[in-house]
ZATIMAR-518052 format. One line per 4 residues: number of its first residue (from 1); for each residue z negated, y negated, x of C-alpha. Coordinates in steps of 0.02 Angstrom, whole numbers, plus 50000, padded with zeros to 5 digits. Example, Ala and Ser with C-alpha at 12.3 -4.5 7.8 and 13.67 -1.06 7.14 Angstrom:
2
1) 49610 50225 50615 | 49643 50053 50684
This chain:
406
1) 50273 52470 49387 | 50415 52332 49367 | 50390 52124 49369 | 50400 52126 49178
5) 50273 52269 49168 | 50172 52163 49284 | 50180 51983 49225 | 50131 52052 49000
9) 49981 52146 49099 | 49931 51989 49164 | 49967 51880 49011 | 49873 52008 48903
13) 49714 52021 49012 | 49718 51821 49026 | 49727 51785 48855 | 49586 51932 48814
17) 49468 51795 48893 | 49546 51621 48861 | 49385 51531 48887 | 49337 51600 49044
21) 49508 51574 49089 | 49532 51399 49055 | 49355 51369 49135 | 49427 51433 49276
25) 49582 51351 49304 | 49486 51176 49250 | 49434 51148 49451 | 49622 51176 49500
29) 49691 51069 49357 | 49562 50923 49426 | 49594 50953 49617 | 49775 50968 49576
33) 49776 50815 49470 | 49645 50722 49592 | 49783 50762 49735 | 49916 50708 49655
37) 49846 50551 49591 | 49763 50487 49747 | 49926 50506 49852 | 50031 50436 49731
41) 49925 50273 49725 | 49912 50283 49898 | 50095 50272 49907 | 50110 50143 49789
45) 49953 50033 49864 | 50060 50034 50057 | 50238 50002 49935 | 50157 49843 49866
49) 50079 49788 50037 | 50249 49817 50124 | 50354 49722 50017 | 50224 49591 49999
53) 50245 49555 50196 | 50418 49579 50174 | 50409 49459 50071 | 50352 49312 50173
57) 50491 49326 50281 | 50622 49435 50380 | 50595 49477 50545 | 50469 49364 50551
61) 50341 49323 50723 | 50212 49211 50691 | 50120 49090 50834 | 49955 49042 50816
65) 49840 48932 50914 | 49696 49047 51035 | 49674 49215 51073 | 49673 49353 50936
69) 49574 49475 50996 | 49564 49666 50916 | 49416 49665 50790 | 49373 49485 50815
73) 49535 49381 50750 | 49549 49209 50818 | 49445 49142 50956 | 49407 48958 50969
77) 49367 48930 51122 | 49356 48813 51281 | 49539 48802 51300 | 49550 48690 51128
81) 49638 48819 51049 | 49652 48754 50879 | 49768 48599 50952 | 49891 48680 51049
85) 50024 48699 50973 | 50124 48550 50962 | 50301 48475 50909 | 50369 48480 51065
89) 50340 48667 51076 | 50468 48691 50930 | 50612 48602 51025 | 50599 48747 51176
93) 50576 48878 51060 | 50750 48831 50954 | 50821 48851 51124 | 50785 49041 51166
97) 50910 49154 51139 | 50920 49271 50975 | 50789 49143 50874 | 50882 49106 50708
101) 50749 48987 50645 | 50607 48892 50710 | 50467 48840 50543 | 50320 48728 50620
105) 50213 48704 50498 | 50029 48604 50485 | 49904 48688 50331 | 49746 48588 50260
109) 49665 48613 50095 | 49665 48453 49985 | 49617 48401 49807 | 49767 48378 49697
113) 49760 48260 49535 | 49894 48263 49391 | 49930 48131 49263 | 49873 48282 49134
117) 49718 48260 49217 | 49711 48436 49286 | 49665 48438 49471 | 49634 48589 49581
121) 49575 48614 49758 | 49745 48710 49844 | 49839 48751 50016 | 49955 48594 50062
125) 50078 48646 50178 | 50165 48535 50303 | 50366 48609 50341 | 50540 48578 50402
129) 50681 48597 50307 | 50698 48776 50379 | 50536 48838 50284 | 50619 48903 50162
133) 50736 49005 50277 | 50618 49076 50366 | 50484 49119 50238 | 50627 49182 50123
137) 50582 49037 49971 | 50683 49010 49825 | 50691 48885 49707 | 50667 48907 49521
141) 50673 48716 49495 | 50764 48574 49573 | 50758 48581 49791 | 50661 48610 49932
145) 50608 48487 50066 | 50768 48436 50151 | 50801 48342 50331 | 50841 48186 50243
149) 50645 48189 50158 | 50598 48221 50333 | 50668 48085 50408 | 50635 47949 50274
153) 50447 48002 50277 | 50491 48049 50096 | 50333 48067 50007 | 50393 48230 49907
157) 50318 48386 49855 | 50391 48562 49819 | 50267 48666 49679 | 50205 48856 49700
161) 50253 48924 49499 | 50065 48949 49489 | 49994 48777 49555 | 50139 48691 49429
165) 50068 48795 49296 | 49884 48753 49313 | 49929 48569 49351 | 50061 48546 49194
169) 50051 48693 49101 | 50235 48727 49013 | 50286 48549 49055 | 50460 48516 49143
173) 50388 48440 49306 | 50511 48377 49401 | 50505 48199 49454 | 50310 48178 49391
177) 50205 48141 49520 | 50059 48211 49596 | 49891 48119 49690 | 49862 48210 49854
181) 49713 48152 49964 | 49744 47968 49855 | 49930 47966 49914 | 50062 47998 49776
185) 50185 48119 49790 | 50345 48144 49686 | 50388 48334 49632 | 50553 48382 49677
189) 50546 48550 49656 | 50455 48732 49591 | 50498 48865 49691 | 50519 49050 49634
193) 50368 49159 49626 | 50349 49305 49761 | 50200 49377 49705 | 50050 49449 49795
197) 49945 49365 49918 | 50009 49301 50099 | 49906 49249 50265 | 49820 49087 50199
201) 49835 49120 50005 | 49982 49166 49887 | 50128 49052 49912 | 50134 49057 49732
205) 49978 48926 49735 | 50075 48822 49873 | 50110 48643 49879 | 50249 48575 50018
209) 50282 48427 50078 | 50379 48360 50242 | 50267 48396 50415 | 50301 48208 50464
213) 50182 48161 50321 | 50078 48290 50311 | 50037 48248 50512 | 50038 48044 50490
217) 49988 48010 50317 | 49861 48159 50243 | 49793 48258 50394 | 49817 48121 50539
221) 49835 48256 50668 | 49961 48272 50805 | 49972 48459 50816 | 50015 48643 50722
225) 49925 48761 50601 | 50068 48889 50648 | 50253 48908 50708 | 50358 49044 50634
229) 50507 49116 50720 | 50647 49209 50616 | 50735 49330 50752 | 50910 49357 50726
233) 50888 49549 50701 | 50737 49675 50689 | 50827 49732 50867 | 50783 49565 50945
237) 50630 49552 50921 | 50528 49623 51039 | 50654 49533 51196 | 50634 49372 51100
241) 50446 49381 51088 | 50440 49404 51254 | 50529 49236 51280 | 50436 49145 51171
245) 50273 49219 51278 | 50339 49160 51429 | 50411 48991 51377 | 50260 48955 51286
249) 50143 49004 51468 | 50247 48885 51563 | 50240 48735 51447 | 50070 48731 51422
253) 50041 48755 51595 | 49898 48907 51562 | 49859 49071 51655 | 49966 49219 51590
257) 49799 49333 51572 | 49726 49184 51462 | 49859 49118 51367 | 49779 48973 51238
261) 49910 49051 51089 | 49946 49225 51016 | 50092 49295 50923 | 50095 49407 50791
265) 50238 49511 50751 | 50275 49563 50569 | 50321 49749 50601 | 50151 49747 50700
269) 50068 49685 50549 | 50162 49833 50445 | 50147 49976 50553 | 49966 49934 50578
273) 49965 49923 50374 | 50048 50074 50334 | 49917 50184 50433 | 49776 50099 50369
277) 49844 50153 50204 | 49899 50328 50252 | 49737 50363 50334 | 49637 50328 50177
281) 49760 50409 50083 | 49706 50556 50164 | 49540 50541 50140 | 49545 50501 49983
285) 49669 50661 49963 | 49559 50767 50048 | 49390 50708 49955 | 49490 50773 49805
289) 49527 50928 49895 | 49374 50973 49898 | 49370 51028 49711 | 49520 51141 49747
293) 49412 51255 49875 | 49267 51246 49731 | 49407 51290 49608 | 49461 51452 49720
297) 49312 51492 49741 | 49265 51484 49550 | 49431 51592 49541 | 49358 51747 49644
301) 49206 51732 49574 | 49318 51767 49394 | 49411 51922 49456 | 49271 51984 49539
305) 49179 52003 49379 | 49328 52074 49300 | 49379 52194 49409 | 49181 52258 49364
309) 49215 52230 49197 | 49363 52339 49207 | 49306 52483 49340 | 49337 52614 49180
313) 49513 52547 49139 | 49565 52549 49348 | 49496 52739 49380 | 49592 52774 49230
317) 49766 52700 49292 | 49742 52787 49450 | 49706 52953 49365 | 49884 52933 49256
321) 49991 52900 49444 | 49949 52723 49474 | 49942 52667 49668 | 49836 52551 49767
325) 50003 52433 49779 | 50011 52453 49580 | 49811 52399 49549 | 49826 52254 49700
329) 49971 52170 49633 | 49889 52176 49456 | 49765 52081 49493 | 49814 51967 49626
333) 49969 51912 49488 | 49813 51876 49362 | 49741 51760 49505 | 49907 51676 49563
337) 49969 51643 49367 | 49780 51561 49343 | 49807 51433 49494 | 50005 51410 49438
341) 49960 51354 49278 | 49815 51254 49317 | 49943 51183 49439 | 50072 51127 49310
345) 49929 51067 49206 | 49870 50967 49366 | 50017 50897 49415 | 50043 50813 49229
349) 49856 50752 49226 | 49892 50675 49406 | 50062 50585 49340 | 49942 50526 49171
353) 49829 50460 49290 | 49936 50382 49416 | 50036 50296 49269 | 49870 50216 49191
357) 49818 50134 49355 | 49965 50059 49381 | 49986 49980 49220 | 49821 49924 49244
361) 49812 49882 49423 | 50017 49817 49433 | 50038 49970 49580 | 50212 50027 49583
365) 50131 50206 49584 | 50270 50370 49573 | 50236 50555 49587 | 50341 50600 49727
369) 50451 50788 49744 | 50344 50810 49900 | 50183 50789 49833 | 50229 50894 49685
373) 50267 51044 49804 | 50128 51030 49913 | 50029 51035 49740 | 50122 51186 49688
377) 50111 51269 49875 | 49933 51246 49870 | 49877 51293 49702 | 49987 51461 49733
381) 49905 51484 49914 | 49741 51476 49834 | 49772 51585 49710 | 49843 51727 49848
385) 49698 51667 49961 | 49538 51706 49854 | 49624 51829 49728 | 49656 51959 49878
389) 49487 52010 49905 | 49469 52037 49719 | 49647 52120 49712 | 49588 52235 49868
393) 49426 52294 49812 | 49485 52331 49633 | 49637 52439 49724 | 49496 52535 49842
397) 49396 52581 49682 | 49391 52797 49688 | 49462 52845 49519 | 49318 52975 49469
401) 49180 52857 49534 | 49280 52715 49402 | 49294 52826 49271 | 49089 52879 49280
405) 49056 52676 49261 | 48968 52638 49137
């Protein structure tokens, strides 16, 4: 018995029962398609996360005020941890070897009022000129804060896309002015918009201005939200975080156990990311597994009942010369062509579904060659897995015991 005497046996007992049939391939076309789907996303979920860190800045570390401690984020404590970083700190830190730029930056949430006489409640950010260098900004419209502003106590402001929008609408707003906190500020610029949503808020709803006045003229404080370090190369940046921990320890004059700061490195932030999102891509994968074993199952419960449907037709082959190997192979190809179609059928039904969510959820989802094999792998292992029993016990059958079956 040849392949092609083989494969029109099983297409011709298949098709005898199409209902059943399609019944039973339905829990491998929705575990297939579940699979796929899920790890797709998943893929696409940790894509958008990545690139929206990646976004923020390059080799970015980022100082905060306290101790961050696993599971309980900042701690405010007896140290005064939420003034300790000040101005001064930036000057040493500029110094240390491999640091490319040095952002200090002061955040406070104010009510802002435009002549339209739209106002919003929004994220005003006090920077340096080297913001935008280290947080990766660009500018649609006009500039960014530059050291001149900063050292004219320039009352300027630089517009998130978003904020200009809600403020102005489809105005042209450079040079209109703004009321922050009751102090006006001139618009000098709309920067391009990045997207997603950073530490704080999306810099897309971001309003700049110069640290000088943000510290003397809106928030009257002497000290930093934040100071963010752009390292010179991803290589550097473990050595120069190290510096910036030690440097830090002896200017502030605390113990090295109970530092009254913390620094958080980007990668950190994405390694930590991407297995957050590969663990519950997994379990969401493996929740959808769960219909595949239901769908094997539902497959040996099928040839079972054939190969007693067809007890007559087996004693008979074995009575003409047909062998064990002959009978097996028969119906283990009728079990392994059920879970390869409902495969292919799985696999399109997981690319459908991946494709709607992400035109409705804006994830940059893609069904993956990998994830396509280990769909195809495992809807074939299933169908070797629970169509061998059936395959086996049809090939045992004892031709003259078929052939009295009634």
């Amino acid at each position: 018995m040849n392949l092609n005497d083989i494969l029109q046996e099983t297409y011709t007992a298949l098709v005898a029962n199409k209902t059943r049939s399609i019944l039973t391939m339905l829990g491998i076309i929705i575990g297939i398609g579940s699979v796929i789907a899920m790890i797709s996303l998943g893929q696409g979920a940790s894509g958008s996360i990545t690139s929206s860190i990646q976004g923020l800045g390059s080799n970015l570390l980022t100082i905060v005020p306290g101790a961050i401690e696993p599971g309980r984020g900042q701690v405010s404590s007896g140290r005064g941890s939420a003034e300790t970083l000040k101005n001064a700190d930036v000057v040493v830190l500029e110094k240390i070897p491999g640091v490319a730029y040095v952002s200090p930056e002061l955040v406070r949430r104010f009510q802002i009022i435009a002549p339209t006489g739209n106002n919003t409640n929004s994220s005003i950010t006090g920077v340096s000129q080297d913001y935008a260098s280290v947080h990766s900004i660009t500018m649609a419209q006009g500039s960014f804060i530059t050291d001149a502003n900063i050292r004219s106590l320039s009352k300027v402001a630089v517009l998130g896309p978003t904020i200009a929008a809600d403020l102005f609408g489809e105005e042209n707003t450079i040079g209109k002015t703004i009321r922050i906190n009751s102090t006006n500020f001139k618009i000098i610029g709309i920067s391009e918009s990045k997207g997603g949503s950073g530490f704080g808020g999306s810099p897309d709803e971001s309003v700049y201005v110069s640290l000088p006045v943000m510290q003397r003229v809106l928030a009257g404080a002497d000290y930093l939200s934040t100071i963010a370090v752009s390292v010179e190369n991803e290589e550097m940046m473990p050595q120069v975080q190290e510096e910036i921990t030690a440097t830090l320890i002896q200017k502030h004059r605390v113990d090295v156990e109970n530092p009254d700061f913390s620094i958080i490195s980007q990668k950190d932030i994405l390694s930590t990311l991407d297995q957050i999102t590969g663990i519950l891509t997994i379990f969401l994968a493996s929740i959808a597994g769960i219909s595949l074993l239901v769908g094997g199952i539902g497959i040996m419960n099928m040839m079972l009942t054939t190969v007693t449907e067809r007890t007559r037709e087996i004693g008979l082959r074995k009575a003409i010369g047909a062998t064990k190997k002959n009978i097996s192979l028969q119906f283990l190809a009728e079990s392994i062509l059920l879970t390869f179609t409902g495969g292919v059928i799985g696999v399109i039904l997981g690319w459908l579904i991946s494709f709607a969510v992400s035109s409705f959820a804006g994830i940059d989802a893609s069904v993956s060659l990998r994830s396509v094999a280990l769909a195809f792998g495992v809807s074939a292992g299933i169908g070797i897995i629970f169509g061998y029993y059936p395959a086996r016990r049809a090939s045992s059958l004892n031709p003259i015991e078929a052939l009295r079956h009634e």
